[in-house]
C-alpha positions as CSV (number, residue, x, y, z in Angstrom):
1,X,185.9,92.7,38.9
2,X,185.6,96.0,39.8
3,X,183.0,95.6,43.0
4,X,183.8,93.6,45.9
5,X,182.0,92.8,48.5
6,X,181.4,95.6,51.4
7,X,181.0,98.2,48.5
8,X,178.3,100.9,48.5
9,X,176.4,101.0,45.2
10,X,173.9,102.5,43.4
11,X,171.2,100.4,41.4
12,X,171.1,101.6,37.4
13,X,168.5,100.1,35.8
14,X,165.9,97.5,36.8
15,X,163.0,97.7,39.4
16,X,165.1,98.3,42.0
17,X,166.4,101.2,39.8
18,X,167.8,104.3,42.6
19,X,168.4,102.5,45.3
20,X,171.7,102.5,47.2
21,X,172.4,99.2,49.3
22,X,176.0,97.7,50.2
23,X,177.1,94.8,48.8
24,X,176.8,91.0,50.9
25,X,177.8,88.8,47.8
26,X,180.0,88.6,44.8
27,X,179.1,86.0,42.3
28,X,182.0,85.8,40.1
29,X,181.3,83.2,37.3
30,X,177.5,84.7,37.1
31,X,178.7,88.5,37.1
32,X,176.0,89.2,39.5
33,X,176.0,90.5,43.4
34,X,172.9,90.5,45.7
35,X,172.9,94.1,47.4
36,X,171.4,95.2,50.9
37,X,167.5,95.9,50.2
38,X,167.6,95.5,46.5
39,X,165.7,93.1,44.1
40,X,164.2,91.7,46.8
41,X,161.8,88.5,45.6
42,X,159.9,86.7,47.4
43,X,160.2,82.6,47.9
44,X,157.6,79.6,48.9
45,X,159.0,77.9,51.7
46,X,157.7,74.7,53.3
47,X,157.6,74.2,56.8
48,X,161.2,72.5,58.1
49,X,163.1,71.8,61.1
50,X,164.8,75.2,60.7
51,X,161.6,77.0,59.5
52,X,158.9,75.1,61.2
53,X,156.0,77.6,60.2
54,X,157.0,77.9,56.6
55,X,155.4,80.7,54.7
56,X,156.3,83.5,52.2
57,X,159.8,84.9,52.8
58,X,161.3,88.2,51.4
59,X,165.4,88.0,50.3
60,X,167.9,89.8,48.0
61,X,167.9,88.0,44.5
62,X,171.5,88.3,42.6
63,X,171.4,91.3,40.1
64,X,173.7,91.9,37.2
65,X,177.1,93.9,38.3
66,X,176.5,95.6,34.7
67,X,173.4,97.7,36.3
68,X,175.2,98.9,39.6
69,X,177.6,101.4,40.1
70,X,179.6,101.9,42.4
71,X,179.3,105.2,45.1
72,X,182.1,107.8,45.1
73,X,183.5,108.2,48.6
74,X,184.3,111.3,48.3
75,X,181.1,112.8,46.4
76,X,178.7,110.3,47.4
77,X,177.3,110.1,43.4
78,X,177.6,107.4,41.2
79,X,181.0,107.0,39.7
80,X,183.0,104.4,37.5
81,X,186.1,102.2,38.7
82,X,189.9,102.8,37.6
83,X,192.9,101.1,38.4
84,X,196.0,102.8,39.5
85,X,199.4,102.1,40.6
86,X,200.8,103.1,44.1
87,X,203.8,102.8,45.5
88,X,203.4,102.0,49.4
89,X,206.8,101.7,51.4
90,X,208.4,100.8,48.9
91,X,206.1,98.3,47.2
92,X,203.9,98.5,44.2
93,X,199.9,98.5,45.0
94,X,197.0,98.0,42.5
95,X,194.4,100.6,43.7
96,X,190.7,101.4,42.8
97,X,190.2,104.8,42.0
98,X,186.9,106.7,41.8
99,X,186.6,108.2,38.2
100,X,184.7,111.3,39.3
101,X,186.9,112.0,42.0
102,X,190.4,110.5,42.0
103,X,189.7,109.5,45.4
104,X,191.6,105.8,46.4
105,X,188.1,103.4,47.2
106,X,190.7,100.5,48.7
């Protein structure tokens, strides 16, 4: 998957569409992440031993990796993900590599 978590992105599409948040989950098998401040829904809750007031809370719902994009480092646009091979003190590395830029995102 080309975004991890810790990665600044951009939103594509959606009602979140613009916004720039960094990423607090991966979910792998759903190909979805929940990003900072983005798609934020907002949930019932009943009153419980760790909520005791209950009430109307506002969280992050998951949104589909295929509408983000990930934030060049160098540029600070939206850019896609490459792979690249390095070779660091010998060894071989698998890098990610901003499209725009060539910059290394690892």
């Amino acid at each position: 998957m080309k975004i991890r978590t810790g990665d600044l992105v951009k939103v594509l599409s959606g009602n979140s569409k613009g916004a720039q948040g960094k990423v607090l989950e991966v979910l792998r098998a759903e190909n979805r992440a929940i990003v900072e401040g983005v798609n934020i829904v907002k949930k019932h809750a009943k009153p419980s031993a760790a909520n005791p007031n209950g009430g109307i809370l506002e969280k992050e719902a998951p949104i589909h990796i295929s509408n983000l994009a990930l934030i060049d480092p160098k540029g600070g646009k939206p850019t896609r993900v490459g792979r690249k091979v390095v070779e660091v003190n010998g060894k071989k590395k698998i890098v990610r590599v901003a499209k725009k830029s060539g910059e290394v995102i690892d």
